[in-house]
N, C-alpha and C positions, 0 to 999 in steps of 0.2 A: 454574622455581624449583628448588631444591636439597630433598632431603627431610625434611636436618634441622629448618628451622624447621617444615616441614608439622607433623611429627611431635612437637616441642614445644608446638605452640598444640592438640593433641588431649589427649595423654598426662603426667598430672602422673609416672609413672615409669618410668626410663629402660628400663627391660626390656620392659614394654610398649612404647614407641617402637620399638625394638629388633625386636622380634616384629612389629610390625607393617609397619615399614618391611621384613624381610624378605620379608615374606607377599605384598606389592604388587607389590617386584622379581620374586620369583616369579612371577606373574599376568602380568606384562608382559614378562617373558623368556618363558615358555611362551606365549604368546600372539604375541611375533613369528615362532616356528617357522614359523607356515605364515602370518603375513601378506603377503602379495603386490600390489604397486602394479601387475601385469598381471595379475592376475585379477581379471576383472569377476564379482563375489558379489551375486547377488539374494534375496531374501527371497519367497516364498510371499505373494499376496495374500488371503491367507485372513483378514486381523484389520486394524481401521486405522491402527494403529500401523506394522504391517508395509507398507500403501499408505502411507502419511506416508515411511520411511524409501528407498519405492523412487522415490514423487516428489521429493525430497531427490538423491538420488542421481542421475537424468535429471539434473536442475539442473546438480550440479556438475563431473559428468560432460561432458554435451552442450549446456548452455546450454539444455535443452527445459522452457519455462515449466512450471511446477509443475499450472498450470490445464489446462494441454494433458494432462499425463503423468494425473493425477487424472484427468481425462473417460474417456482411453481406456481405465483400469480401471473407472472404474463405470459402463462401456459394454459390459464386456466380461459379467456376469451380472448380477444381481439381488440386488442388497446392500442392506443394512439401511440405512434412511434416518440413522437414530443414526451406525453406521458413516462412512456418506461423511461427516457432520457432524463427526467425530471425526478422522480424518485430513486433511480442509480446514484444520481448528483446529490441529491437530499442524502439520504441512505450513509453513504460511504462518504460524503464532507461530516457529517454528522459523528461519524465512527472516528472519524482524523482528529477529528476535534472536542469531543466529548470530552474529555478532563476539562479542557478551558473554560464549555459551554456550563458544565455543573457548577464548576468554582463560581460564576457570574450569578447563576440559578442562585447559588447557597448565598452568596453576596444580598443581594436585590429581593429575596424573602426573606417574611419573621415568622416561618414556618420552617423548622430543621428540614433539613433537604430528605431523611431517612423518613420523614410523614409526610412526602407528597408523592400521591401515586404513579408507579411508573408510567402508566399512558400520559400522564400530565407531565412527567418529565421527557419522554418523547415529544411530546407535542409543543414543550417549552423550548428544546432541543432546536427543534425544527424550524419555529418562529426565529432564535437567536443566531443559526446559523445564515438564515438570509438577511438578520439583519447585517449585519457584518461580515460572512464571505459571498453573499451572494448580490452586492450593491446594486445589479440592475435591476433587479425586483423591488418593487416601490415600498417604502414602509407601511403602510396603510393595507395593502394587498400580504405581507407577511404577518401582517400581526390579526388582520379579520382572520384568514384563513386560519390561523391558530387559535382563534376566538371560538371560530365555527366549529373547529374538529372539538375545542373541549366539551363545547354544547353538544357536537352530535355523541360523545363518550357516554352521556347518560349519568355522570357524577355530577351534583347539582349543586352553584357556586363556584365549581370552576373556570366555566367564561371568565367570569369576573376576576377571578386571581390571575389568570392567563394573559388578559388583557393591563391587567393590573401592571404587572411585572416587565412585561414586554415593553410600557409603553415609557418606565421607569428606565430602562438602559435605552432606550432611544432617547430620552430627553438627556441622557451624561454624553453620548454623542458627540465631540463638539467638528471632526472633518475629517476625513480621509483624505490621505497624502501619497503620493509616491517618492521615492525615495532612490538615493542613488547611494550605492555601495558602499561610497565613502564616507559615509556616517554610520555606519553600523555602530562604531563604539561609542558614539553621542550616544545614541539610540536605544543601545541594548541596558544603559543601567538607569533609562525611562521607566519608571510604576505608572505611567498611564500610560501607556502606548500597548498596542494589541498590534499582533505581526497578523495582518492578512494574507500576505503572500511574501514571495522573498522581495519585490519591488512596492509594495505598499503596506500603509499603516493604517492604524483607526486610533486618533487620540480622544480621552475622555478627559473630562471635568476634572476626576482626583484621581487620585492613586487606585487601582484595581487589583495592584499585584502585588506581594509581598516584597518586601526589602531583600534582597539578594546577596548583602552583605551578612543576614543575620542568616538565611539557610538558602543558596544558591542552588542547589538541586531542587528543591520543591518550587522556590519561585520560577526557576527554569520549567519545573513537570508544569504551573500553573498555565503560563503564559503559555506557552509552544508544547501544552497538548501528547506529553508524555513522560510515563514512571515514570517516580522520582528516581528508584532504584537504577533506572538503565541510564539517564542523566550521569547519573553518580559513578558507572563504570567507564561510562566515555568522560568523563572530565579526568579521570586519571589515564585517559591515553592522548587524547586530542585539546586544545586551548581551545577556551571562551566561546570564541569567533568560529570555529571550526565545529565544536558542538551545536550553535545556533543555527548554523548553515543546515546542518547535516536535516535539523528537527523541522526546519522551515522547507527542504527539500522532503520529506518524509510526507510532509504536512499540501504538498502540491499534489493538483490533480492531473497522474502520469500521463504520459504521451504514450499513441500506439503508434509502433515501427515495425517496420515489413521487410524481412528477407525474400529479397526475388530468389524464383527459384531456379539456376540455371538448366536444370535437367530438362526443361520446359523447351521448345525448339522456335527459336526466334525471340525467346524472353531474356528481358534484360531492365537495371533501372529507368532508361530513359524514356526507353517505348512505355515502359507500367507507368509511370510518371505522364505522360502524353495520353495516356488510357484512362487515368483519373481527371486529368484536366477535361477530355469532351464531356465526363460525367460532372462537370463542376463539383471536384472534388480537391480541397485543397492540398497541398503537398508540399514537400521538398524532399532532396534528395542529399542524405548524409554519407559520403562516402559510399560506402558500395549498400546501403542501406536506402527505404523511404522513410520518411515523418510523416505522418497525418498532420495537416492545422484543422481540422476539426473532427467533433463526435460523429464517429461514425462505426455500425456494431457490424469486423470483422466477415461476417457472413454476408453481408448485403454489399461487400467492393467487386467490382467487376473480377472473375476470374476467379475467384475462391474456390468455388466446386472441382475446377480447373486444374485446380493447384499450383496454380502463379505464384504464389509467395507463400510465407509463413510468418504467424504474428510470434513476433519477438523485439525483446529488448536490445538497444544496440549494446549495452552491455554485455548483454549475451549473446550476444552475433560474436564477441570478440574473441570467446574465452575456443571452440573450437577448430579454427586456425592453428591457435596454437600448438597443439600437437604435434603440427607437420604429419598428415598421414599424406599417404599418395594412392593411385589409385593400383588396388591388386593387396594393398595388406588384408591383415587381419588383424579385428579392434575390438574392443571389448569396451562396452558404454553399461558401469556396474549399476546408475542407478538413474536411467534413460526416462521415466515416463514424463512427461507427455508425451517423449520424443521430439523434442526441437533442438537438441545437442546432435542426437541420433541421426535425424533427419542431414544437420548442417552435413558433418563427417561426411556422410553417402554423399551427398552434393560436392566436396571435394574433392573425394574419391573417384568423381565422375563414374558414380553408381559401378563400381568394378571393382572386387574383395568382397570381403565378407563383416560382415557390424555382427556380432551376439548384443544384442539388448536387454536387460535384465532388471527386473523389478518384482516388487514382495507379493503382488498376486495376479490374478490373472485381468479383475477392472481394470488394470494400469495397464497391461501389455494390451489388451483389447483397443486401448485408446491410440499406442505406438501401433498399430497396426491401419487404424484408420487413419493417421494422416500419412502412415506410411503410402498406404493407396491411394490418398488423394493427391502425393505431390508425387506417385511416381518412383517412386524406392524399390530396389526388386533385390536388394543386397544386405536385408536386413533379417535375420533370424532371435524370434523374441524367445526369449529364457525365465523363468524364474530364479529369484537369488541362489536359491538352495541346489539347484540343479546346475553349478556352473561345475562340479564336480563328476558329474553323469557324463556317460559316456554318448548319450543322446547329443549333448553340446557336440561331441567329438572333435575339442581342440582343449591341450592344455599349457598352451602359451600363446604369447598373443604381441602382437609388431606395436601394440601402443594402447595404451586402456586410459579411460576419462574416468573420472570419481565425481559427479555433480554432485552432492554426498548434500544430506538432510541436515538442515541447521534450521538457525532463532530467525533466519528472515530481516535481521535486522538491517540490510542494504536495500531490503523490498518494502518497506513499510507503506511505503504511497501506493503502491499495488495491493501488499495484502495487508488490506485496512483495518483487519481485525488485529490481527497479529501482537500489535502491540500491549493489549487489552488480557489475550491470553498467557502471553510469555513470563515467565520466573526464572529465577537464578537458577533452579531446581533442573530448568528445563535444559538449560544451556551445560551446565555439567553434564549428563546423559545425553546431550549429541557426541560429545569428546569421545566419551565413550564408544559412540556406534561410529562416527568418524574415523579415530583412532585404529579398527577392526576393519571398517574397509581396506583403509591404504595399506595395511597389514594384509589382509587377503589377496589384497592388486600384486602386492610385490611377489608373490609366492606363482604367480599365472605371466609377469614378463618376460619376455625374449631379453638376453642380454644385448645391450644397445638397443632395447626400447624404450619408450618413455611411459611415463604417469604423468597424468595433468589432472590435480585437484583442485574441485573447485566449490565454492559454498555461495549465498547470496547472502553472507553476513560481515560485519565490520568489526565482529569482533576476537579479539587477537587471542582465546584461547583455543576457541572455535578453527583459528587461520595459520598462525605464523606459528602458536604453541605446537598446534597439531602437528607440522611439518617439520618442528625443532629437536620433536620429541622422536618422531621417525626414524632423522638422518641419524640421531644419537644410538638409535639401536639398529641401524642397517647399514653399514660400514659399506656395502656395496651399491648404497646409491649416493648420487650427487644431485644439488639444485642446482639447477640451468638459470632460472628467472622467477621471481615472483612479482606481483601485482597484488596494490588493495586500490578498486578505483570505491570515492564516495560517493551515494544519491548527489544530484544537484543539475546544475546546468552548466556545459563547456559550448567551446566556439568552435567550429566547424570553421577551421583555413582556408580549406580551398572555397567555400561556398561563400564565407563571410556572415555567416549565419550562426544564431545560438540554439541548443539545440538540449530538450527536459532528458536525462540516463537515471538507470536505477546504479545501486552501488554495487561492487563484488569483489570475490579474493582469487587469486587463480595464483597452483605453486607447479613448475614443470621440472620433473625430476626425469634423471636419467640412470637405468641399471647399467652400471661400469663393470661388474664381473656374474 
C-alpha cells in the first residue's frame, strides 16, 4: 500500500502525517544499508523469542521442521521449562499465521516486503503475533522485546523500523471481542475484523482485508492464514461457513489427548484422571479418552515411562475400533509408524493374535517398536513394506488390514503447522497415486469376509471418497460397510456436557464379499 492513506486513517493533521511518514521512510532506508539477502543473521539463543525466531528461520530457510530446529536447541543446555513453552507457542502460532502476519507487514511498510530482511520479518512476525493472538502479553513487553531482538541482529536502523511498524498496528487496534456463533455471517464479510480464534475478534480502524466479493479465495487465504489455492478447492466442496470454520479450527492451538492403556493392570480413565488431579494436572475425561486443560510436554505426566496411556488424537482413537478385530486374528497395519493405530488394535485384541506392522524403513519401525515396549505390546511383528511378500512375514492373508495411508494433512493442519506452507496441488495428485496402490495391494492379502479400513488425515475428496469410488469400481468383490469424513473443529461431549478441540479425518470400511 501507498503511505498516504496509512498516514490519514492515523493522523487527523497533516503535519503530523507528514512527520511521521518521514520518520518511517527513515527507519526503512537506514535499515536497508546493511540488509543483505546473503547474509545468514542468527539471533543468540539465550531468550524464547530469540529460539522462536531462529526456528522460523531454519523453516524458511532450509525447509527444517520447526520441531526438529526447537529439539536441537533445547537439547543443547538446560532451559527453563516456561522458556521452551514460550517459543513452541511463538514458533508454531507464528507458522499458523504467517500469510496473515506478512499481508499486515506488507500493509503497515513503505518498504516492499521482498527488501526487508528475513530475521526482521521473523522478528516482525513475532512482535505481531502477540500483539493479536497472544493478548495477555502486554504491548509494551511485545514490541520492546521486538525492538531489542532487531538491535541485538546487528542490522543497523532496524530497531527503529521494527518499532516503527509494530507500534502503527497497535495504534488501528480499536478492541477485542468475543463473539458467539451466531453472528458468523455479520462477521465474516467484515474487512476489518481479524479472527483470533473461533470465539473472538480483533476489530481495526479500516479495512485490512480485501473485498471478498472481488476475489474470495485470496481475501479468505488473507485473513484466516491459508493458500489461496487450497481456499479455492474447498470452497467447491464445502459452503462459506463451513470453510471458515474448518481454517479458524486449523488456525487453533490443538489439544493433547491420551489413550489409556488397558493392557496396563488396574489402569483405566478414572483412576489416570484422579492421578493427574493429585499432580494438579488439569483434565477431563472424553468418553473413553482424556483432555489435557493445559501445556504440558507428554513425557513429564505421571506414568509415561510406564506406559499408561498413549498420546493421540481423539480423532484418531476413533478410526481403529472400527475394524472390529477381536482377540486371536491376524491383521496387518500397512502403513503403522509411529504405531499408535498399531498399538490401539493390540489393545483391543487384548494383546492375543498377531499385528505385521509395516513401514518404508527401518527409523519408522525402530520407533513401532519402542512404544511398542513401553506400553507393553508383545503381539506385534514389524515388517518393511516391500517384505510383505517374503516368506519371512510367513502370512499371506490376513483377518482385517488398516491402510493409515500418507496424504496432504489437510485435517491436521493445527498439528502439522508447517504443512500448509509446503503443500501443492502437485503434491495431492501423487498421494492418489500411492494411496490408490495401497488399497490395491490390501485387497490382494484379504481373507474373504475381512475387512479394509482406510484411513487418511485429510479432508480432501480425491484423496478420500475418489480414492474408495475408484476402488469399488474395479473390485466387483468388495463392498462399503460405512464411511466417515469427520472436520478439524470443536464438538460436545453428551454425556460430560463438555466441549471438547479434534483434529479432522476420512475413515472408508470395506468388506471382501468373495
Amino acid at each position: 500500500m501507498t503511505y498516504e492513506p496509512y498516514a490519514r486513517s492515523r493522523f487527523s493533521d497533516q503535519n503530523q502525517a507528514y512527520e511521521a511518514k518521514k520518520q518511517l521512510q527513515k527507519h526503512m532506508n537506514d535499515a536497508g544499508i546493511l540488509m543483505s539477502k546473503n547474509k545468514i543473521v542468527q539471533l543468540s539463543n539465550n531468550s524464547a523469542r530469540n529460539m522462536a525466531v531462529n526456528a522460523l528461520l531454519g523453516f524458511n530457510r532450509d525447509q527444517k521442521h520447526i520441531q526438529d530446529t526447537l529439539g536441537e536447541i533445547f537439547g543443547s543446555q538446560n532451559f527453563d521449562p516456561r522458556d521452551k513453552r514460550l517459543a513452541t507457542e511463538l514458533a508454531y502460532g507464528v507458522s499458523r499465521h504467517s500469510i496473515t502476519l506478512d499481508h499486515l507487514i506488507g500493509r503497515y511498510s513503505s518498504r516492499p516486503f521482498k527488501n526487508i530482511d528475513p530475521i526482521v520479518i521473523q522478528i516482525l512476525r513475532i512482535g505481531l503475533y502477540q500483539l493479536l493472538f497472544m493478548t495477555r502479553t502486554p504491548d509494551f513487553a511485545a514490541i520492546n522485546e521486538a525492538v531489542k531482538q532487531a538491535r541485538n541482529s546487528g542490522l543497523r536502523g532496524t530497531d527503529g523500523f521494527v518499532n516503527a511498524l509494530l507500534r502503527s498496528v497497535q495504534r488501528e487496534i480499536v478492541e477485542f471481542v468475543s463473539v458467539e456463533p451466531g453472528l458468523f455471517d455479520k462477521l465474516m464479510t467484515a474487512r476489518n475484523i481479524l479472527w483470533v480464534s473461533l470465539t473472538e475478534i480483533c476489530r481495526f480502524k479500516d479495512d485490512i482485508f480485501p473485498d471478498r466479493k472481488k476475489n474470495l479465495p485470496k481475501s479468505l487465504s488473507l485473513s484466516l492464514g491459508h493458500p489461496a489455492w487450497l481456499i479455492e478447492r474447498w470452497l467447491k466442496r464445502f459452503d462459506l461457513e463451513t470453510v471458515w470454520k474448518i481454517c479458524l479450527a486449523n488456525n487453533a492451538r490443538p489439544s493433547i489427548s491420551l489413550r489409556i492403556n488397558p493392557l496396563q493392570p488396574e489402569n483405566h480413565e478414572k483412576t489416570y484422571l484422579s492421578r493427574l488431579a493429585e499432580d494438579e494436572i488439569e483434565a477431563v475425561c472424553i468418553d473413553d479418552a482424556i483432555q489435557l486443560r493445559q501445556s504440558v510436554l507428554p513425557s513429564q505426566l505421571p506414568g509415561f515411562q510406564q506406559g499408561l496411556f498413549y498420546v493421540q488424537d481423539i480423532t484418531a482413537m476413533k478410526v481403529s475400533p472400527l475394524l472390529g478385530v477381536k482377540p486371536g486374528d491376524t491383521v496387518l497395519d500397512m502403513c503403522a509408524a509411529p504405531g499408535g493405530k498399531t498399538t490401539h488394535l493390540a489393545e483391543i485384541m487384548k494383546n492375543e493374535g498377531k499385528i505385521i506392522a509395516c513401514d518404508i524403513n527401518e527409523d519408522k519401525l525402530n520407533i513401532i517398536r519402542e512404544n511398542c515396549q513401553r506400553l507393553g505390546v508383545s503381539i506385534v511383528q514389524t515388517a518393511l513394506a516391500n517384505e510383505l511378500d517374503n516368506s519371512s512375514v510367513g502370512i499371506s492373508s490376513y483377518d482385517a488390514i488398516l491402510i493409515d495411508a500418507p496424504c496432504s494433512n489437510t485435517a491436521v493442519l493445527s498439528r502439522r503447522v508447517e504443512a500448509r506452507h509446503l503443500l501443492k496441488p502437485v503434491h495431492i495428485s501423487r498421494n492418489v497415486k500411492t494411496q490408490s496402490k495401497l488399497i490395491d495391494d490390501a485387497s490382494k492379502h484379504i481373507k474373504t469376509g475381512g475387512k479394509i479400513l482406510y484411513s487418511t488425515c485429510s479432508i480432501d475428496f480425491s484423496e478420500n471418497e475418489q480414492v474408495i469410488r475408484n476402488f469399488l469400481k474395479n473390485h466387483e468383490n468388495f463392498k462399503l460397510i460405512q464411511e466417515n469424513l469427520t472436520l478439524p473443529g470443536i464438538s460436545v461431549n453428551e454425556n460430560e456436557k463438555t466441549s471438547y478441540w479434534h483434529d479432522g479425518g476420512y475413515t472408508a470400511l470395506l468388506e471382501r464379499i468373495s
